[in-house]
C-alpha positions, -999 to 999 in steps of 0.1 A, spaced: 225 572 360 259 574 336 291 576 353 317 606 340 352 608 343 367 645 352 404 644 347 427 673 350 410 685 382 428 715 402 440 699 434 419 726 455 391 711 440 362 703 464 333 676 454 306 705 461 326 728 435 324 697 412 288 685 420 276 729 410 296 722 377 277 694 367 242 702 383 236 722 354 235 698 326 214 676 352 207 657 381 235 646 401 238 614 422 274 615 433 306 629 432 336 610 437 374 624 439 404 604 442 431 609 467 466 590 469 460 561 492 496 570 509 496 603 510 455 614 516 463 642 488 440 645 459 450 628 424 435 651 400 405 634 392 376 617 398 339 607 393 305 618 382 272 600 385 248 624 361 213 617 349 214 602 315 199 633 300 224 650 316 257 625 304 260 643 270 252 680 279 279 677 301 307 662 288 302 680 251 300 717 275 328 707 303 353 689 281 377 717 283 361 740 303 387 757 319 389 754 364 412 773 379 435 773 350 431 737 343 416 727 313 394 693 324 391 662 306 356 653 306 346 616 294 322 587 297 336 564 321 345 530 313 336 503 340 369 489 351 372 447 346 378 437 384 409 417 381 416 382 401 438 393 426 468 386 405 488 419 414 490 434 379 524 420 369 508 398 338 510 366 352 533 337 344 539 351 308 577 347 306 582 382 320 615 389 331 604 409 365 
């Protein structure tokens, strides 16, 4: 299984819309979309975990495909480096936060 990135997702967006989408460039394991942690609204975007036969099929015929007059941005994912905790301000680098 490949993870995909959808960006640019309508906000109506539901995971069984995204999951039809997908199913027909291959099998899908999961669908994942993101919602604001404060809010509980949806972010726009999410996640995809396709067959690997199905990983370039579908980003080379969704990648742009038009959803409810938003053009999606259809990628590979890239696996995140899990950070240390640190809080995402750089560290002890001289910053002047």
């Amino acid at each position: 299984m490949k993870k995909i990135f959808v960006g640019n997702l309508p906000f109506t967006a539901t995971e069984a819309q995204v999951r039809t989408l997908f199913e027909k460039h291959g099998t899908v394991a999961s669908v994942s979309l993101i919602n604001d942690r404060e809010t509980g609204r949806p972010r726009g975007f999410g996640f995809v975990e396709i067959s690997d036969e199905g990983l370039a099929p579908a980003i080379e015929s969704l990648d742009g495909y038009e959803m409810d007059g938003r053009a999606l941005k259809v990628n590979q994912a890239e696996d995140k480096p899990r950070s240390g905790g640190s809080g995402g301000r750089g560290g002890s680098r001289g910053s002047n936060w």
